[in-house]
N, C-alpha and C positions, 0 to 999 in steps of 0.2 A: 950059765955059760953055754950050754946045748941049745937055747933058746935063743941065744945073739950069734951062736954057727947058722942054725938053722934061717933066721930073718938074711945073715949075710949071704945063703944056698939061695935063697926066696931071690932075693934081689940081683946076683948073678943070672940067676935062670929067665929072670923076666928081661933083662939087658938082651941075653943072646936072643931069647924071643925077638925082639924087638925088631934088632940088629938082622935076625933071620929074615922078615917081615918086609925090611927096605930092601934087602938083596934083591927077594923076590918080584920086586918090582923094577929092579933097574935091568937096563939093556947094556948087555954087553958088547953091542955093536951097533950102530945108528942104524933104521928103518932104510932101505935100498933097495925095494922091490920093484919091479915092472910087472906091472899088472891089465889083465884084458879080464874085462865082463859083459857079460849078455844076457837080455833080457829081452821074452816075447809076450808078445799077445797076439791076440785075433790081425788089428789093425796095424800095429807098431816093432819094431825091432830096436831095441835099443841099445848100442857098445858104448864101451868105456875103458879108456886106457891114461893110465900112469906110468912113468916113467922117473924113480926117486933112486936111479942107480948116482955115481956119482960125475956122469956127464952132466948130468941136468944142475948139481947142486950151484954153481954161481948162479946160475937163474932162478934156484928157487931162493936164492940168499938175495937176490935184488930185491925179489917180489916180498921178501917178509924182511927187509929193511926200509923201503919204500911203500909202506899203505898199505899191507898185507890184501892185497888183490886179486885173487886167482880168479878172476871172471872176467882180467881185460886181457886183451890181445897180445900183450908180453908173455901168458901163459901159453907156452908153447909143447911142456909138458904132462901137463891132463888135460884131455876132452873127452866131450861127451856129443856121441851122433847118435841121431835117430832116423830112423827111414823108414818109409812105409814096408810093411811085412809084406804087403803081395806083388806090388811092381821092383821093389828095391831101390827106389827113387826116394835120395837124403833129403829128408824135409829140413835137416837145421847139425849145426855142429859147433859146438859151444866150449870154451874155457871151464873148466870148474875145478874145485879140489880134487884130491886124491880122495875116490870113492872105495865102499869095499860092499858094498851090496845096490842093488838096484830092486827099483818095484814098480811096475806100472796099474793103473786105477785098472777094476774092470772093463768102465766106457771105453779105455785107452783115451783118455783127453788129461792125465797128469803123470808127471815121469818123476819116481823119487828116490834120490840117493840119498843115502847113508853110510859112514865114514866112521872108523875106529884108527885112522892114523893121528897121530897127533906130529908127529914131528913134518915141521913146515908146512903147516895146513891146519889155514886157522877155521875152518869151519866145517859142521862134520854132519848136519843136516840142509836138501837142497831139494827147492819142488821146481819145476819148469812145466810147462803145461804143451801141449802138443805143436804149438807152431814156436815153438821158442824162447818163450818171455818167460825169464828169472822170477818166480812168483815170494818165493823164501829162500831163507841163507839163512843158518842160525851154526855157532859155535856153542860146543857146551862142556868145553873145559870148565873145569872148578864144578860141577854137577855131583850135589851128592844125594842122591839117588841110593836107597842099597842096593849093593853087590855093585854099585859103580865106582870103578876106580882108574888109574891113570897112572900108568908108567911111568920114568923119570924124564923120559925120551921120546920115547918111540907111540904108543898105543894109549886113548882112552878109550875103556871097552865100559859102551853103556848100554848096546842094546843085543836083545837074546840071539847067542848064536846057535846054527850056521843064520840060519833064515825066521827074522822077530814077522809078529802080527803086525801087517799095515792095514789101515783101514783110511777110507777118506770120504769125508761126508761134506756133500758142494751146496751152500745154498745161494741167495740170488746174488749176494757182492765179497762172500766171504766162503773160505772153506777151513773145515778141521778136521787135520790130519792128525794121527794117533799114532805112534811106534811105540811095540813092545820094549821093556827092556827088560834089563837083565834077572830081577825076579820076578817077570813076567807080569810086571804094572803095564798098561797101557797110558803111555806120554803121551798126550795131546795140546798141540799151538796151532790157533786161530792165521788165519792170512788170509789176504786181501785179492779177489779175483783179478783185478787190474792194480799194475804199481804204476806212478806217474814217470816219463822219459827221464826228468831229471835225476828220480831217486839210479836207476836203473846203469845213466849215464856216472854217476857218480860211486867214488868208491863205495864200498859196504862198509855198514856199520854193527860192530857186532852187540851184543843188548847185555 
């Protein structure tokens, strides 16, 4: 009898466990931040602002009903500008997801955001190279990585906070980009020096 309390104690306790486990993961209020970031180098200056209060929300409900796009000109709620550091002359100002860290190469010739919002923002890695051109776009929800995990809503937290190791190593038609993550593995995805107009003109496809 002590022996089938005891299994029935076992199996209560691992329930509330459980049960504790998703709490801790759910949001109790949808993601709505406005956000401004900045990032320097020698050569480059580069901001980044979002804007996920709920003026924005029909626009961001179009854009992730419709082809989930944030890199065409409908995105009128995150960009991303760059400008020369010493004259303050905008070399480019671009659509892109909601970012939550930035990182420029030491050359200053690639610009990299990375992203831990998950709600309405489907992609959460993005490289751009200094005059402008969309090099990579990678989403990486469903990533299981340890210590990576994903909120019900709001956040997937995959790479080390506040500030992960970036590193980028260029060679003649391709480059490999490495981000730390959360237990301090470096991720590294190959990508392509040049994309053709079409890919670029056309929606993103995520892998």
């Amino acid at each position: 009898m002590a022996s089938g309390y005891r299994r029935q104690f076992l199996t209560i306790a691992l329930c509330l466990l459980a049960l504790g486990s998703s709490a801790a993961r759910a949001d109790s209020i949808g993601y709505q931040d406005v956000v401004e970031l900045t990032a320097k180098s020698a050569a480059l200056r580069v901001e980044h602002y979002h804007d996920w209060s709920d003026a924005t929300r029909p626009a961001r409900f179009k854009m992730m009903t419709s082809g989930e796009d944030p890199f065409s000109a409908a995105n009128t709620f995150s960009t991303l500008r760059v400008l020369d550091n010493k004259s303050g002359a905008e070399l480019f100002r671009r659509p892109v997801p909601a970012l939550t860290y930035l990182w420029i190469d030491p050359a200053s010739k690639y610009i990299v955001g990375v992203s831990q919002v998950k709600r309405d923002n489907p992609y959460h890695l993005v490289v751009f190279n200094k005059k402008g051109e969309r090099l990579l776009e990678r989403s990486l929800l469903g990533t299981k990585w340890p210590e990576t995990f994903e909120s019900v809503t709001n956040w997937i937290y995959w790479y080390k906070q506040p500030s992960p190791r970036i590193e980028l190593v260029e060679g003649e038609t391709t480059a490999v980009l490495s981000v730390e993550d959360r237990a301090g593995v470096m991720r590294s995805v190959e990508f392509a020096l040049t994309r053709p107009k079409e890919v670029l003109s056309a929606a993103p496809v995520n892998p």
